[in-house]
C-alpha positions in Angstrom: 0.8 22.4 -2.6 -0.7 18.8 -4.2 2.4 16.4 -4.7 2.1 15.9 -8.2 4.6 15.3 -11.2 4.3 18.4 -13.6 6.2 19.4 -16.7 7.2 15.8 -17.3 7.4 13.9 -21.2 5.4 11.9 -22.1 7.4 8.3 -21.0 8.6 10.2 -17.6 4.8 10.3 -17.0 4.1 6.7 -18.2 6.5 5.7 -15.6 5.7 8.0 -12.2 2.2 7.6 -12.4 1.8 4.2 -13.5 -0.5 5.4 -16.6 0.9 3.3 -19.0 -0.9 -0.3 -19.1 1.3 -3.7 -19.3 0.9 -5.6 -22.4 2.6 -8.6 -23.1 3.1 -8.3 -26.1 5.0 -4.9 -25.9 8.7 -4.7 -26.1 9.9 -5.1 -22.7 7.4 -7.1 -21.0 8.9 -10.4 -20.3 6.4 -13.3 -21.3 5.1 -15.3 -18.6 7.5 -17.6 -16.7 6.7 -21.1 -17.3 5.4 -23.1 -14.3 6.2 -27.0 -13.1 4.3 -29.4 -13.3 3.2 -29.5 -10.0 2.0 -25.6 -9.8 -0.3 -24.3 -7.6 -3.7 -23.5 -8.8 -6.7 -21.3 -7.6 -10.2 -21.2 -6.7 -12.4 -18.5 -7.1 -14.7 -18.5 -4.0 -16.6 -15.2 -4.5 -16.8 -11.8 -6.6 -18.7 -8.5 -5.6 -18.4 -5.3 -7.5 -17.8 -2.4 -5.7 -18.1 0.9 -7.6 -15.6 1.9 -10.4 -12.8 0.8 -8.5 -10.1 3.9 -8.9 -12.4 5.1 -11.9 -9.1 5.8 -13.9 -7.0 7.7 -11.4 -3.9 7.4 -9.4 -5.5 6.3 -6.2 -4.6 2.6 -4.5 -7.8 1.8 -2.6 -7.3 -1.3 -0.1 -10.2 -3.7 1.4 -9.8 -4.0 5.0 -11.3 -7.2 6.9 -12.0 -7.6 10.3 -14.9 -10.8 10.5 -17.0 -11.3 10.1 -16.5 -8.6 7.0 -14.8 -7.2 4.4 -14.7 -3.8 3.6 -14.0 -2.0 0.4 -14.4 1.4 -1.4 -14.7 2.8 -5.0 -13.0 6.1 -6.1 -16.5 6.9 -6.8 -17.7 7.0 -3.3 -19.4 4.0 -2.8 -18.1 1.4 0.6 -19.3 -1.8 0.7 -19.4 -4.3 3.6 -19.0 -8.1 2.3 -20.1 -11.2 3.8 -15.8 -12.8 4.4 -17.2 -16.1 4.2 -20.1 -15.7 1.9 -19.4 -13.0 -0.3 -22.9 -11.6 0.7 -23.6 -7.6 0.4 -24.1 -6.6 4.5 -24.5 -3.4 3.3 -23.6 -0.5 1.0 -22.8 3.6 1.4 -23.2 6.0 -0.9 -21.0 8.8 -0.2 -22.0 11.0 -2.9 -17.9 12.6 -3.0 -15.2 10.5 -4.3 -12.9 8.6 -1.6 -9.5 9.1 -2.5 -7.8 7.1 0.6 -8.9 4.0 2.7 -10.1 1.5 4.0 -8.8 2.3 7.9 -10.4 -0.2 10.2 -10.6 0.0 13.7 -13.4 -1.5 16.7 -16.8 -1.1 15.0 -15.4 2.1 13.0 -13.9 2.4 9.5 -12.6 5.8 8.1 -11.6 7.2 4.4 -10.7 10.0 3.0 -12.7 12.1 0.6 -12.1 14.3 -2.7 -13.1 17.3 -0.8 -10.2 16.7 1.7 -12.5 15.0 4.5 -12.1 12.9 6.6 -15.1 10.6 7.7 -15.0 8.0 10.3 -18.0 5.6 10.0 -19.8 2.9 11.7 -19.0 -0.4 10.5 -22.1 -2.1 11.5 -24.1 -0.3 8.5 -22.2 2.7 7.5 -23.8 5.5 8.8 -21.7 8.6 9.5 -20.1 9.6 12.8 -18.6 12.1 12.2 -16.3 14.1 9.5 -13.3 16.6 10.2 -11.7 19.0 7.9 -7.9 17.7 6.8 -6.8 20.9 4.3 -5.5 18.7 2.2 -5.7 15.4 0.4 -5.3 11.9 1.8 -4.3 9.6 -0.5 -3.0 6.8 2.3 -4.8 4.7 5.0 -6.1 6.1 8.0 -4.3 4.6 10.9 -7.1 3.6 13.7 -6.4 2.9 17.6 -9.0 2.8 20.4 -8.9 6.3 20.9 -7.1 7.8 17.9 -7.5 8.0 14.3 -4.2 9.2 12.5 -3.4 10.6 8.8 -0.6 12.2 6.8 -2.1 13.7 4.0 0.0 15.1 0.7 1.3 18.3 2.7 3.3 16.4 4.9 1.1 17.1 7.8 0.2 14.1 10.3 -2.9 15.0 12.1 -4.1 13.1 15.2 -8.2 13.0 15.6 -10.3 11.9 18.9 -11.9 8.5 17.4 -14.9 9.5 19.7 -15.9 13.4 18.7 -13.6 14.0 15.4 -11.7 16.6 17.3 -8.0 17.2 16.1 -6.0 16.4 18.9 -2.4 17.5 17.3 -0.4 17.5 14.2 2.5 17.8 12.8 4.4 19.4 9.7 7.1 17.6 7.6 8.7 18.5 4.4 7.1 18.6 1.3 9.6 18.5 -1.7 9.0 20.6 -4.5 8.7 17.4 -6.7 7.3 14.3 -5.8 5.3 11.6 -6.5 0.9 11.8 -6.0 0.9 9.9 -2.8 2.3 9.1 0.5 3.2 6.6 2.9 0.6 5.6 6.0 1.8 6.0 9.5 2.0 3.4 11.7 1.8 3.1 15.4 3.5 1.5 17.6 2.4 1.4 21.4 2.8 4.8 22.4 5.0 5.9 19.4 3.7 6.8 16.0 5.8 6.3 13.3 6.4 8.8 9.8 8.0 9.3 6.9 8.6 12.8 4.9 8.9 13.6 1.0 12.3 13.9 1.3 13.5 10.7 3.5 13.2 11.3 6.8 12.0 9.0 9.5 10.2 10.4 12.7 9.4 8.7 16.0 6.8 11.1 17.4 5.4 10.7 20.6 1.3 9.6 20.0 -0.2 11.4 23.2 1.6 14.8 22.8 2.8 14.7 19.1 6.4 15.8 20.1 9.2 14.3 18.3 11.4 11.9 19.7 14.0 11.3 17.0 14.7 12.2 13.2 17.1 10.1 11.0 17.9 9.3 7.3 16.3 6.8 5.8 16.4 7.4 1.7 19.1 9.3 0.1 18.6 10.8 -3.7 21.1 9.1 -6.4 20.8 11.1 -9.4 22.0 14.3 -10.6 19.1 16.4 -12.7 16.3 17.4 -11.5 14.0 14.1 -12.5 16.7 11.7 -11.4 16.9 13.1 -7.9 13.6 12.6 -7.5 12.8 10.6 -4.5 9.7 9.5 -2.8 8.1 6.8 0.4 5.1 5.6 -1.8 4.8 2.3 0.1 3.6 1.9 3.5 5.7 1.5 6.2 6.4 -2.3 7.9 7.6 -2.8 11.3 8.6 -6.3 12.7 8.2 -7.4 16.1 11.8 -6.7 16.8 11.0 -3.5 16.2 13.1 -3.2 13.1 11.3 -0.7 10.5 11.5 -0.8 6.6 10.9 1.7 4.5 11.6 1.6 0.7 11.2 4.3 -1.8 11.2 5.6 -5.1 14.7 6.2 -6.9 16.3 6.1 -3.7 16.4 2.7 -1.4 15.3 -0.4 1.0 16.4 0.5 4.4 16.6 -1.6 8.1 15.8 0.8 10.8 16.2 -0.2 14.3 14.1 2.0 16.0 15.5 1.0 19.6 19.4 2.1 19.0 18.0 4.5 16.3 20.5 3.8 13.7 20.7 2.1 10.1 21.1 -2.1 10.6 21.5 -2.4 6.6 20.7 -0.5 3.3 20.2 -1.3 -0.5 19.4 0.4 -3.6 15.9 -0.2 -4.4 12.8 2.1 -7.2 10.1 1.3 -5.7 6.1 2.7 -4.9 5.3 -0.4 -3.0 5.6 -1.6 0.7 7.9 -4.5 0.9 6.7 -8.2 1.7 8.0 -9.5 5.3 8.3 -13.2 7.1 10.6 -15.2 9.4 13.5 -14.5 7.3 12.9 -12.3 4.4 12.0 -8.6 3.0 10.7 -8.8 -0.5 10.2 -6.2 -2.7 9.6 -5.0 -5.9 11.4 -2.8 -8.3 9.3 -0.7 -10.6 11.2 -2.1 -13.7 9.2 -5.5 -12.5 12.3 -7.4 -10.7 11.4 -8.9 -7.5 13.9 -10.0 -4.9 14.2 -11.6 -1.4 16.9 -9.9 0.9 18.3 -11.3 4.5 16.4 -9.5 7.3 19.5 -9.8 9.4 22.1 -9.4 7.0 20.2 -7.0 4.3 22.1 -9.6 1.7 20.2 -10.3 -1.5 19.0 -14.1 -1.3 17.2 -14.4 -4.6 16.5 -12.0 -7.2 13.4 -13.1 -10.0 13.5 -11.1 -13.3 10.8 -13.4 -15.1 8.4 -10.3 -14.7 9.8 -7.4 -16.2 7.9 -4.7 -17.5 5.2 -5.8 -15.6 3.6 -2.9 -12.8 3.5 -5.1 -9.7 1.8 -4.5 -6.7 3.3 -5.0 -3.2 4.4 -8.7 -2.5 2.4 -10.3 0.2 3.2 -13.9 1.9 0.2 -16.5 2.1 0.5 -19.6 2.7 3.7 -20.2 2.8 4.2 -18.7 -0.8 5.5 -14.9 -2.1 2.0 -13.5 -3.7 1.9 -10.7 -6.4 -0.2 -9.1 -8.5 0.1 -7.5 -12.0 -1.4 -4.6 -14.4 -2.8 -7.1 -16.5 -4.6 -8.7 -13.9 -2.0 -11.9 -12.7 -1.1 -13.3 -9.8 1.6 -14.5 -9.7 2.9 -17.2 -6.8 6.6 -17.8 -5.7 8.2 -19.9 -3.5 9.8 -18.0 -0.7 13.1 -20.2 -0.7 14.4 -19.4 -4.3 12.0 -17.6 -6.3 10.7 -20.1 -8.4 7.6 -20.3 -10.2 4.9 -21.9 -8.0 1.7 -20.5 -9.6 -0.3 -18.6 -11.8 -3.8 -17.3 -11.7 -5.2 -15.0 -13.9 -7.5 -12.9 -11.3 -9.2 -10.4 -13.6 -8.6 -9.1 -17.4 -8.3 -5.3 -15.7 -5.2 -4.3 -13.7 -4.9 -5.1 -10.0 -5.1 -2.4 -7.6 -4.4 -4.2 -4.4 -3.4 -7.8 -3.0 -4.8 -8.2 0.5 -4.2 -11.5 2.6 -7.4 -12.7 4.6 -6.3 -15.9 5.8 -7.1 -18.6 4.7 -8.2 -16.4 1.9 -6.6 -14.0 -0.6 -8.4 -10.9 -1.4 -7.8 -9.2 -4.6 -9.6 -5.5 -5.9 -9.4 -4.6 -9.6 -9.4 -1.1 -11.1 -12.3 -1.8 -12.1 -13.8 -2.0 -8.3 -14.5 -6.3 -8.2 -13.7 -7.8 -5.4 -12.7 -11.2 -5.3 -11.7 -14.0 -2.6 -9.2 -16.9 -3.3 -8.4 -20.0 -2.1 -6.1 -22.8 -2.9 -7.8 -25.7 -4.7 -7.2 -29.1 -2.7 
């Protein structure tokens, strides 16, 4: 069964599938927080157009980079290899079938999924085709790419394990579906030998890579309301492991949890709405609430340091940290810089007049893709 929201009003379906545009002008959309003085300011080092971007659909397409290139897709099937320096075309693929999730990037390979419920792992050299295996489902997430392995969970719940060298499924595995859910799903991750999952209805898995067993199951999200629309729950964002091997996971109507995956048990918990993966450094976990608050929390302690409200009614995408300064982007084509210490203002740059779909650092660069499918590198001016 597709995970999509059915049977819904009209502002229940505004708000699940992001449909509804951010004006600033509308009631509920704070104005823009006034800056200092001293803000930081942009340079625009190089646009490419790729496509029609998400052509209008619920799909959250990410560049990947690995130099000397960038590589992003369209929901309209075209991939294009970038120039990271330059901005130069390297080459582009025409897929002729929509790509619905990507970029994965691995050694000289790169993988998406397609409308038709492929998956297609190609050269990254010049885009040819190496090969395509059959999913059964959608994939709405990134591909997760090892030197032997290419790894999915597509919107069934099923994570399926592929030979990176013949396309061969090597093993998958089934998790929950809910009835109700959001269109999408978090991306695995992997972890040495362990591959790490999340299911439609909270749980976390530690699943052995080579054999696909299961190691452990716990908790992670818990539902909070009491009809049937307010107990909807869902792990949009991807998941982010430190290198302490603490995992967080945050979800929609539900919460931001610390997992430690070595004593397998909860460090810390907070209430949290969220389709975004959270924003991790030295000391913090940021993330965004999908009423447009932003906050900073302890990653020891789980304690809320700083909370910014200053862009309400705003759809934000994921935070990210570059240099030295809490990045994120906005449906109305912002981005918008914070200082990681308080929450303050640092920054403003208005990227494109179309909505952001994704944020991605390159450093020293900042990559940012429109809805709209341009692609565009930042830089700090001097």
């Amino acid at each position: 069964m597709m995970r999509r929201i059915v049977g819904l009003g009209l502002p229940a379906t505004c708000l699940l599938l992001a449909a509804c545009s951010s004006n600033p002008s509308r009631e509920g959309v704070a104005p823009l927080p006034e800056l200092p003085s001293n803000s930081v300011t942009l340079d625009d080092r190089w646009s490419v157009n790729v496509g029609d971007g998400n052509d209008g659909e619920v799909v959250q397409l990410e560049p990947a980079v690995k130099a000397p290139a960038v590589y992003a897709a369209s929901r309209d099937g075209i991939i294009r290899s970038v120039g990271r320096a330059s901005g130069s075309v390297r080459w582009t693929r025409d897929l002729d079938v929509g790509i619905t999730g990507g970029v994965g990037l691995g050694d000289d390979v790169l993988a998406v999924g397609t409308e038709q419920s492929d998956l297609l792992l190609l050269n990254s050299k010049d885009g040819t085709t190496i090969w395509t295996a059959k999913l059964g489902s959608a994939l709405l997430s990134l591909p997760r790419l090892t030197q032997k392995d290419v790894i999915v969970q597509t919107l069934d719940g099923r994570i399926q394990v592929f030979n990176i060298s013949d396309g061969k499924l090597r093993w998958q595995f089934d998790t929950p579906v809910p009835p109700l859910s959001l269109r999408g799903n978090a991306a695995p991750i992997v972890s040495g030998d362990k591959l790490y999952a999340v299911s439609g209805q909270g749980d976390l898995y530690q699943l052995d890579l080579k054999s696909g067993l299961p190691i452990w199951q716990t908790r992670v999200t818990n539902s909070r309301g009491r009809g049937e629309i307010e107990r909807l729950m869902d792990i949009d964002g991807d998941l982010v492991l430190d290198n302490n091997g603490t995992l967080y996971t945050a979800g929609f109507q539900s919460q931001l949890t610390a997992t430690d995956t070595v004593a397998v048990r909860r460090r810390w918990q907070i209430n949290v709405s969220t389709s975004q993966s959270v924003g991790l450094d030295g000391a913090h976990v940021y993330a965004v609430d999908n009423d447009g608050t932003m906050a900073a929390i302890n990653r020891i302690t789980g304690e809320l340091v700083w909370k910014q409200d200053g862009l309400k009614g705003r759809k934000l995408l994921s935070p990210v940290i570059w240099r030295g300064l809490v990045v994120v982007g906005d449906s109305d084509g912002y981005l918008h810089l914070f200082s990681p210490v308080d929450g303050k203002p640092r920054g403003r740059e208005r990227a494109s007049r179309d909505p952001l779909m994704s944020v991605v650092v390159d450093a020293p660069q900042l990559l940012t893709l429109t809805t709209k499918g341009k692609l565009r590198a930042w830089d700090v001016k001097p």
